[in-house]
C-alpha positions as a printed NumPy array, in Angstrom:
array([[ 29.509,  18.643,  14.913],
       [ 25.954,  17.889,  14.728],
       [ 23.506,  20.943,  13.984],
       [ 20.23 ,  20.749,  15.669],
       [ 17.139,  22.543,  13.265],
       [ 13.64 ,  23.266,  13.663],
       [ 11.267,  23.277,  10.565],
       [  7.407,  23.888,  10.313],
       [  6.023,  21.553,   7.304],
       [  2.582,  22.035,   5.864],
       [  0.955,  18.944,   4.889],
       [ -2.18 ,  17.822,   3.309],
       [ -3.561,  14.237,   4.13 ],
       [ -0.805,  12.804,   6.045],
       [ -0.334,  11.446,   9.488],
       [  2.606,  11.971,  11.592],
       [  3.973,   8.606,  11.655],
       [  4.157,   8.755,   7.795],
       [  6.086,  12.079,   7.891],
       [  8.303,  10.411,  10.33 ],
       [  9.107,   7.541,   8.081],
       [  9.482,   9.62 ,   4.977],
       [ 12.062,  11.798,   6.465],
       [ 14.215,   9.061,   8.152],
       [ 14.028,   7.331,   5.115],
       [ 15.357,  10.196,   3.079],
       [ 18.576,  10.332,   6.272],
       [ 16.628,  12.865,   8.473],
       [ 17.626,  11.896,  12.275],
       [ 13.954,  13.   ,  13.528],
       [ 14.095,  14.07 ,  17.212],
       [ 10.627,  15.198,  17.881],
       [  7.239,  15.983,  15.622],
       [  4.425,  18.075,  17.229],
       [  1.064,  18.943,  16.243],
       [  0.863,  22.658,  15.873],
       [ -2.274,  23.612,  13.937],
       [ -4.869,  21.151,  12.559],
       [ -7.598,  22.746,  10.117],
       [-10.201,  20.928,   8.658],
       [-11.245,  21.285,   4.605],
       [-14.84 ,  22.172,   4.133],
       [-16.626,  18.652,   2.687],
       [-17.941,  18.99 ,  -0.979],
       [-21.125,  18.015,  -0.893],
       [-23.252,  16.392,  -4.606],
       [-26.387,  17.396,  -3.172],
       [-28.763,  19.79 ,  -4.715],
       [-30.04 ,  22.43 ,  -3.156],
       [-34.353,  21.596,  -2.693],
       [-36.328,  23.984,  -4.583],
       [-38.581,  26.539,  -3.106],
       [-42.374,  26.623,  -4.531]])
């Protein structure tokens, strides 16, 4: 008897198609993957700061 499951991942740098594929690769019947929460990482910036004088 098939078990149906539902599982939240947490990924960093990945789009869904790639999950998809890595999971049915490893035997993981996907049924459905859906967006929940998208946060974007502050960008590190090199600049300097301009001095005040």
């Amino acid at each position: 008897m098939a078990v149906n499951g539902n599982f939240m991942l947490k990924i960093v740098d990945a789009k869904l198609p790639d999950i998809q594929k890595a999971l049915q690769k490893a035997g993981v019947s996907v049924r459905s993957i859906i967006e929940v929460f998208k946060e974007e990482g502050k960008a590190e910036t090199t600049e300097k700061p301009q001095e005040v004088k």
